[in-house]
C-alpha positions, 0 to 999 in steps of 0.5 A: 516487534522492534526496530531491528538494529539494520533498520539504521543502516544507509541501504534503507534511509535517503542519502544511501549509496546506491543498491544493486540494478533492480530485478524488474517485473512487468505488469503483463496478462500474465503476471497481474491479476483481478483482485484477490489475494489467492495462497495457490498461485504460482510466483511470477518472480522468485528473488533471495532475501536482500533483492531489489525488484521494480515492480510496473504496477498499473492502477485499475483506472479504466481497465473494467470500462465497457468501452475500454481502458483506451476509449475510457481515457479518451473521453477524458482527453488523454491521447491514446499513445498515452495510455498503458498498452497493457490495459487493454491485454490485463482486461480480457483476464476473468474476474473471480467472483468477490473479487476486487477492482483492484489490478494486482501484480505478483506473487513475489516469492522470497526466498526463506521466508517462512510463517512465523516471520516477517517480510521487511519491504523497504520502499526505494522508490515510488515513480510514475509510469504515465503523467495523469491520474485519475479520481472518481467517486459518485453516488453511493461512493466512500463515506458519504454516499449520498452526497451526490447525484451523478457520478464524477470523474476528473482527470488530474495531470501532472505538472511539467516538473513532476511536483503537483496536479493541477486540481482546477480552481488555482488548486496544486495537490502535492504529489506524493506516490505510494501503492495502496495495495501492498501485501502477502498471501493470507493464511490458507485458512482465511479462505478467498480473501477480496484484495478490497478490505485490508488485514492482518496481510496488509492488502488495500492499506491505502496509508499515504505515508508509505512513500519512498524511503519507509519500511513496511513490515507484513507478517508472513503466512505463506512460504516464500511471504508471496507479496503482491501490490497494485492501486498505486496513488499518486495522492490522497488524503487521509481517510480516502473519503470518495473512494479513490485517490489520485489513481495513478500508474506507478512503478514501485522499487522495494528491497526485499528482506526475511526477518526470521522469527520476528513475529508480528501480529498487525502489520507495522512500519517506519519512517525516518521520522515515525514508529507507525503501528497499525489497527484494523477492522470493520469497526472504527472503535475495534481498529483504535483499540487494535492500534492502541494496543499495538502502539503500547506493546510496541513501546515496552518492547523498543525501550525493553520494559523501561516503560511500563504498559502504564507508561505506555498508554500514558505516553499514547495519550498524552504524545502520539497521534492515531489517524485514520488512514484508510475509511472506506473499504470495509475494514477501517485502518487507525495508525499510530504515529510514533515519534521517534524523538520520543525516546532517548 
C-alpha cells in the first residue's frame, strides 16, 4: 500500500490545527475485557469514519494479583487513591481460557469499514493516566528465562515534569508512551485468537515507535474493522527482552479513518520520518523474510515501478534497517525502517 495523498495532510503531522473534542471511551467492567480478540462481541462505541476517540485504557499491572490491584500497588508503595479505581471492578470480569493477561478496551466499531480495507489509526495523543508504572519479569520471563532466580518487580515514577522515570542508580529512562496492544477483529476463520502473539491484525505489536503523531494501518477483517487496544507502555526498548515495559495506564487519542480497497497484507505504519513495513512470526527468520519482503513491495509500489524488485532488495540491504520490535510473545515482530529521505 502506499502512502495516501492525505497522509501529508496538517490533521495527522505535529504542529496541525486543532481536531474535533474526542469522543471519549472509558475503560469500565463493561467496556474491557481479558485478553482475547473475539469477531462476536458487540461494540462498545460506534463512531463514523474521520472521528477522534480517547480511549482510558488501563495496563494489567496488578489487576490478577491474588490480593488485589489496590493491596498489589501498595506493597509497592503507591497510596491507594492513586491506583485506578476500575482495577479492582475490571478483576472480577472471567478470563476465558487461552486468554491473555492483557486488560483490553472495545470493540470500536467504524463505520464503513469493510474486509478488504484498511483502518487508518492516527495517534494524536499518548498520555498518562496515573504518574507510576510498573516492570516485572522473573524466573522463566522473556528471552532469558533462566537468567534469574526470584522474581523482580519495580515501581518506576515519573519525574514531576512528566519527561523520565527514575530507574535508580543515577538512571533517567525517557519517557516515551504508546500502546502495545492495538488491533482489529481477526478473521472469523482464525478461530479464538490470544491477544498475546501479534499478527496479521496487529494485536500485542509492542513497537515503541508507535507514539503520538504516527499512523498505524491494520488491514480489515471485520465489518466496522472492531478495533481493540490495551498494554499501554510508558517505555521499553526494543525487543521488550523481561517481558514487560514500563507497564503504564495511558490514555490514548486516535482518529479513526476507512481506506477503501487499500488492502494490506501485514500491518504497516509511518512516521514524519520512517515508512515501517512489518513482518511476523513465531520464527525469527520467517518474520525478517516477511518484512523484506513487505519493505520491497512497498518501494516499487511508493515509487510506482521506478525501482525494480531488484532495486528494491538493493536498496533494503544497502539503506534500511530491520529491528527487532517485539521478541517474546510468541510471534517475533522485525520492521523495517524506511526512510523517507530515501526517495525523491
Amino acid at each position: 500500500m502506499r502512502p495516501p495523498e492525505s497522509s501529508a495532510t496538517p490533521t495527522e503531522r505535529p504542529g496541525r490545527p486543532a481536531v474535533a473534542e474526542p469522543v471519549v471511551l472509558e475503560t469500565t467492567q463493561e467496556t474491557a475485557i481479558w485478553g482475547y480478540f473475539p469477531t462476536d462481541r458487540a461494540p462498545v462505541l460506534t463512531v463514523d469514519s474521520g472521528t477522534v476517540v480517547r480511549i482510558d485504557a488501563v495496563n494489567q499491572a496488578g489487576v490478577s494479583a491474588a490480593e488485589g490491584p489496590v493491596a498489589y500497588f501498595e506493597m509497592l508503595g503507591v497510596p491507594a487513591d492513586q491506583v485506578l479505581p476500575e482495577l479492582a471492578e475490571i478483576a472480577k470480569n472471567p478470563r476465558p481460557a487461552g486468554s491473555s493477561g492483557h486488560i483490553l478496551t472495545g470493540p470500536v466499531h467504524v463505520r464503513g469499514a469493510e474486509p478488504g480495507d484498511v483502518l487508518e489509526i492516527r495517534i494524536l495523543d499518548v498520555s498518562p493516566r496515573v504518574p507510576y508504572g510498573v516492570n516485572g519479569t522473573g524466573p522463566g520471563a522473556g528471552v532469558c528465562g533462566d537468567l534469574l532466580d526470584t522474581a523482580s518487580t519495580r515501581l518506576l515514577q515519573l519525574d514531576p515534569s512528566g519527561r523520565h522515570y527514575s530507574f535508580g542508580h543515577g538512571i533517567k529512562i525517557p519517557f516515551k508512551p504508546f500502546a502495545g496492544i492495538m488491533a482489529v477483529a481477526p478473521p472469523t476463520s482464525a478461530g479464538f485468537v490470544s491477544a498475546n502473539p501479534p499478527d496479521r491484525w496487529g494485536g500485542n505489536l509492542d513497537f515503541r515507535d508507535l507514539v503520538a503523531g504516527t499512523t498505524l494501518y491494520l488491514p480489515v477483517f471485520q465489518p466496522g474493522g472492531m478495533f481493540y487496544t490495551g498494554d499501554t507502555h510508558g517505555a521499553q526498548g526494543h525487543g521488550e527482552v523481561d517481558q514487560t515495559a514500563v507497564e503504564h495506564s495511558m490514555s490514548l487519542t486516535a482518529q479513526f479513518v476507512v481506506r477503501k480497497g487499500a488492502s494490506l497484507e501485514w500491518p504497516r505504519a509511518e512516521s514524519d520520518e520512517y515508512f515501517w513495513c512489518m513482518g511476523i512470526d513465531a520464527d525469527l527468520d520467517v518474520a525478517l523474510r516477511i518484512a523484506v519482503k513487505e519493505a520491497v513491495g512497498y518501494l516499487v509500489e511508493a515509487t510506482e515501478g521506478a525501482l525494480t524488485t531488484a532495486d528494491a532488495y538493493a536498496l533494503c540491504s544497502i539503506a534500511v534497517d530491520f529491528v527487532v520490535a517485539e521478541a517474546v510473545d510468541g510471534n517475533k515482530v522485525i520492521v523495517a525502517y524506511i526512510a523517507k529521505s530515501l526517495l525523491p
